[in-house]
C-alpha positions in Angstrom: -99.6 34.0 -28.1 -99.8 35.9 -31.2 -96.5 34.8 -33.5 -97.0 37.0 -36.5 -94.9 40.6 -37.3 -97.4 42.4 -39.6 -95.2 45.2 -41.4 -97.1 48.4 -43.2 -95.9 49.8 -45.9 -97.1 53.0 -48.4 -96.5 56.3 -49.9 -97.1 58.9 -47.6 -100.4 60.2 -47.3 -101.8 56.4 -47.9 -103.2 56.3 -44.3 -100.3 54.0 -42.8 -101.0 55.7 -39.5 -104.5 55.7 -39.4 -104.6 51.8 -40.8 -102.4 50.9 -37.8 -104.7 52.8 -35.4 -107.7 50.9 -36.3 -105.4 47.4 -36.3 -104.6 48.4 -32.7 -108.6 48.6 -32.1 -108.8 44.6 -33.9 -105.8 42.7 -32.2 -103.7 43.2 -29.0 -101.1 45.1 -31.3 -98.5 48.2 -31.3 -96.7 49.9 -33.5 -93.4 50.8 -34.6 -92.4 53.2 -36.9 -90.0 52.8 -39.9 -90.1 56.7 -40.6 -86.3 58.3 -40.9 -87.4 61.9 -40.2 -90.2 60.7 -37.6 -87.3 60.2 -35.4 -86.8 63.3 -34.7 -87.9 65.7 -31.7 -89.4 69.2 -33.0 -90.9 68.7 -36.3 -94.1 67.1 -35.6 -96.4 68.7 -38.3 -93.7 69.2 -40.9 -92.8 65.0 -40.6 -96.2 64.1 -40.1 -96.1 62.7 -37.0 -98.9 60.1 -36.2 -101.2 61.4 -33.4 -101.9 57.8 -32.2 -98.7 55.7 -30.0 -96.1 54.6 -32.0 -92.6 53.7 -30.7 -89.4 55.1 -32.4 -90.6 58.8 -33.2 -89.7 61.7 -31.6 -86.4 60.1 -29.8 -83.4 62.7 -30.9 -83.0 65.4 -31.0 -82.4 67.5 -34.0 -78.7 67.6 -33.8 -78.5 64.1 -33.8 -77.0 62.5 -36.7 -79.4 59.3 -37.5 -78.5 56.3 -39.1 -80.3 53.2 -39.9 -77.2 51.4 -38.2 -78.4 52.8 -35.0 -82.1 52.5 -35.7 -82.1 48.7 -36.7 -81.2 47.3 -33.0 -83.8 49.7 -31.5 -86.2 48.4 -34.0 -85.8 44.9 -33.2 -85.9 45.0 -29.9 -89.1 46.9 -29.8 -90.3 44.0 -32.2 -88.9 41.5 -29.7 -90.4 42.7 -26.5 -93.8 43.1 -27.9 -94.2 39.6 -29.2 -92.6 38.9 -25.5 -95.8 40.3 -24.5 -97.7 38.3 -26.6 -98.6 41.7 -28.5 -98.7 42.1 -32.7 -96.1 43.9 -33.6 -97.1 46.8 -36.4 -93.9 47.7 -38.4 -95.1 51.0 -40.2 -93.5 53.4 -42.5 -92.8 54.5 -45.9 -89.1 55.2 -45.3 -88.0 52.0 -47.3 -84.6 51.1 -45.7 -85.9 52.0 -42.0 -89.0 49.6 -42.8 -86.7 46.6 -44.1 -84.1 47.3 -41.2 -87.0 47.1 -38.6 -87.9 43.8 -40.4 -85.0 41.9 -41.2 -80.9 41.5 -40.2 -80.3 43.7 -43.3 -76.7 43.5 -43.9 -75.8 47.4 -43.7 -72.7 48.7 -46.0 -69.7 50.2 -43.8 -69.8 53.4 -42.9 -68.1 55.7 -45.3 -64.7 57.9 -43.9 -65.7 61.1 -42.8 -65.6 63.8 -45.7 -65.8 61.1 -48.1 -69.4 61.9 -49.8 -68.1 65.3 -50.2 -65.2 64.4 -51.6 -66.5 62.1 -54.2 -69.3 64.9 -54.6 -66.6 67.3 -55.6 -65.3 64.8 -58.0 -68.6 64.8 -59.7 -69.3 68.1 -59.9 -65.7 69.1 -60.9 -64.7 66.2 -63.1 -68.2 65.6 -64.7 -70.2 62.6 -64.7 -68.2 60.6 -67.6 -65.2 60.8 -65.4 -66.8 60.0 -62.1 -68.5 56.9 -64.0 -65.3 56.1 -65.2 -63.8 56.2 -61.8 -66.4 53.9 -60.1 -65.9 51.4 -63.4 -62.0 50.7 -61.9 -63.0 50.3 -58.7 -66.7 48.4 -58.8 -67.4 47.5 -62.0 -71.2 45.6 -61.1 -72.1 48.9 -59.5 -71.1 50.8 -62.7 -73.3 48.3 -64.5 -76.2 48.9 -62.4 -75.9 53.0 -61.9 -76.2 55.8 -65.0 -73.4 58.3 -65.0 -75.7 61.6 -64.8 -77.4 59.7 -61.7 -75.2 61.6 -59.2 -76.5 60.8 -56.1 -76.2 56.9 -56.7 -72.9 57.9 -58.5 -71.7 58.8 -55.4 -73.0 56.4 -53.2 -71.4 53.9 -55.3 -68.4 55.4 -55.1 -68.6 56.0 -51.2 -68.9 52.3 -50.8 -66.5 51.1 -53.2 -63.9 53.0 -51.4 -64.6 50.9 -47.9 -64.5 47.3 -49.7 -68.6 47.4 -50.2 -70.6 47.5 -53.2 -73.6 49.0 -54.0 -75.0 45.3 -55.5 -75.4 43.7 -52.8 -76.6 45.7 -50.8 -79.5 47.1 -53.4 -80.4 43.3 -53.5 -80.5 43.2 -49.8 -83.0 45.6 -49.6 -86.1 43.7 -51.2 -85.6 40.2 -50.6 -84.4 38.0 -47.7 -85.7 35.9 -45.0 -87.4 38.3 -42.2 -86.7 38.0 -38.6 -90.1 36.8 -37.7 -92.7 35.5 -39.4 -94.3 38.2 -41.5 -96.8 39.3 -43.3 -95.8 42.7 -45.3 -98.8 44.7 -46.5 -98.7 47.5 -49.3 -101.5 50.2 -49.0 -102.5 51.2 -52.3 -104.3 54.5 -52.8 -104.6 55.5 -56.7 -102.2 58.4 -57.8 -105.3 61.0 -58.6 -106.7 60.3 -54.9 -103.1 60.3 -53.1 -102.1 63.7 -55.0 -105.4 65.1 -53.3 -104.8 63.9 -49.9 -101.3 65.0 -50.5 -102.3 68.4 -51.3 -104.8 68.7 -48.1 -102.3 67.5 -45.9 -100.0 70.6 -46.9 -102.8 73.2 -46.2 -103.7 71.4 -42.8 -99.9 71.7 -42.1 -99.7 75.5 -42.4 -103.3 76.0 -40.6 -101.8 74.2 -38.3 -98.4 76.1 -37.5 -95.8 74.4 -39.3 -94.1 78.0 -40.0 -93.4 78.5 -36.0 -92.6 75.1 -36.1 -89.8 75.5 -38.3 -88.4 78.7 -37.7 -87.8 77.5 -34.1 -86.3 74.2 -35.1 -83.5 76.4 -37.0 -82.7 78.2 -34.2 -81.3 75.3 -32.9 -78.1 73.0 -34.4 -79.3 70.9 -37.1 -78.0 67.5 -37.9 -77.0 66.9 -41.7 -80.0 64.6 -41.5 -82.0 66.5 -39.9 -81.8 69.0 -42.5 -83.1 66.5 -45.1 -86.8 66.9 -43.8 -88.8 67.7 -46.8 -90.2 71.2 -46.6 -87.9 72.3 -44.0 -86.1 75.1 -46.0 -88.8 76.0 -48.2 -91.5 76.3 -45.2 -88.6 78.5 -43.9 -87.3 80.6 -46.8 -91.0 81.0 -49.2 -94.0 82.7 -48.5 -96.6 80.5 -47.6 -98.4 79.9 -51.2 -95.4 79.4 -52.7 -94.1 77.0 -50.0 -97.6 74.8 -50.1 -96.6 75.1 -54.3 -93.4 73.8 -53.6 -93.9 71.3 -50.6 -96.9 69.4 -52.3 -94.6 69.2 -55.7 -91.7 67.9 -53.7 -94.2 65.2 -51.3 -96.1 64.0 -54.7 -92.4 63.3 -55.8 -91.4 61.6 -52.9 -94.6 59.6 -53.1 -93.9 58.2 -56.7 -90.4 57.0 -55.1 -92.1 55.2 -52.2 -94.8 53.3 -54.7 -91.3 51.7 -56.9 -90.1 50.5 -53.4 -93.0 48.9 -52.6 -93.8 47.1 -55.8 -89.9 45.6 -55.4 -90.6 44.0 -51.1 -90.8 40.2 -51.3 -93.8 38.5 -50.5 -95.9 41.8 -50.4 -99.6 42.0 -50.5 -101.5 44.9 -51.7 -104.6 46.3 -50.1 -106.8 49.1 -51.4 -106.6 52.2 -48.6 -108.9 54.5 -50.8 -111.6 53.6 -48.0 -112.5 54.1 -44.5 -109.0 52.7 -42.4 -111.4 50.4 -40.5 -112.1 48.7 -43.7 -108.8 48.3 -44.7 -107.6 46.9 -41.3 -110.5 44.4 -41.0 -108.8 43.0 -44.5 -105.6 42.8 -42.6 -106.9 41.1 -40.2 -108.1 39.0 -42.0 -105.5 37.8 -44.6 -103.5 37.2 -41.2 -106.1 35.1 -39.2 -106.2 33.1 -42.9 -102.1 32.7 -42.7 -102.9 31.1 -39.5 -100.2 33.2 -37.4 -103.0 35.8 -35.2 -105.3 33.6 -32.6 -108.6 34.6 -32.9 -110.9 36.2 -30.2 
């Protein structure tokens, strides 16, 4: 019986999906997705949604307010039953706290009061960022050491969870190291920046050949979650003609992309494989470094 969780990891556009496909085609394997936007019903194109089986996507609806506190036990259970099987679970995404939640008992931060982000938010934006630093200083003063004051959005984060007794420390720390649930082996797909900027750029044109704009328009018909409305593209696909929307879009996923590659240079124990190459080639070196770890039985 296979033993061995093999977890995916890369920037979009690096061919996660497609690498997993051809694992599937190597090893009794299936895959679950760590993708925090892939959980959604309706937005197939615009979140990239693999064409090949994967559990986890496409489960809510788009009014649904997701969390990774409600992900995680869904994850792991998917996890557990296929190695029940005697299956290889494949842990893929690039959504770095959905990928180490699927992976590990992360110890999540308690949820905030309701209204609290926006309250702290108004502090910010009202106060200025001196002030709010200053406020987060009394109350978590590690945090304040870690976080710049005109960073707003970890500002306020820090702030959120310094008001519930947490601290934005630990659980930062949390995030990249730890022992994993199951014996692991966590694989970074590497694609260099001038190749993933092209495929980046393709993928946008395929999306709007391929109807992303009807897409869209009739996912805002419908009641949209406040995470939900975090999709990438969502507003400008809606709102900007379609040149300027592919402008925008491929700007704002080449951004997204350089934030993926810090998180994946900080997981413990990762190894890094080159996915500038056919996926089959990239999943036979998988393979590979797994049969050599001595965790996948071979044929």
């Amino acid at each position: 019986m296979a033993d061995l969780t093999i977890g995916l990891f890369g920037p979009t556009a690096s061919g996660k999906s497609d690498v997993a496909a051809a694992l599937t085609e190597l090893i009794p394997a299936e895959v679950v997705s760590a993708d925090a936007m892939q959980v959604y019903q309706g937005l197939p194109i615009l979140t990239n949604r693999s064409p090949h089986p994967e559990r986890l996507t496409g489960m809510w609806p788009l009014s649904h307010l997701a969390s990774v506190g409600e992900y995680a036990p869904l994850a792991h259970a998917a996890v557990d039953e296929i190695l029940a099987a005697g299956r290889t679970p494949l842990v893929v995404g690039g959504t770095g706290l959905y990928f180490r939640a699927a992976l590990a008992e992360l110890e999540l931060p308690p949820a905030p009061a309701p209204g609290a982000r926006e309250r702290w938010e108004r502090l910010y934006d009202r106060a200025g960022p001196v002030a709010a630093h200053a406020r987060l200083e009394k109350l978590d003063p590690a945090a304040a050491a870690r976080v710049h004051p005109h960073d707003r959005r970890r500002v306020v984060r820090a702030l959120e969870l310094a008001e519930t007794g947490g601290s934005l420390v630990p659980h930062r720390e949390s995030l990249f190291a730890g022992a994993w649930r199951h014996p692991t082996l966590v694989v970074g797909l590497d694609v260099p920046k001038p190749e993933l900027d092209r495929r980046i750029a393709a993928r946008t044109q395929r999306m709007f050949e391929a109807g992303v704009e009807d897409e869209v328009h009739a996912a805002l018909t419908l009641e949209l979650s406040a995470t939900a409305q975090k999709v990438i593209g969502l507003h400008e696909v809606a709102t900007l003609p379609p040149e300027a929307a592919i402008e925008v879009l491929t700007a704002r996923t080449r951004r997204y992309a350089a934030y993926q590659r810090k998180w994946l240079r900080r997981l413990e124990g990762l190894v890094i494989v080159a996915a500038d190459r056919p996926p089959e080639e990239t999943a036979a070196e998988i393979v590979a470094l797994a049969r050599t770890r001595e965790r996948l039985p071979r044929p």
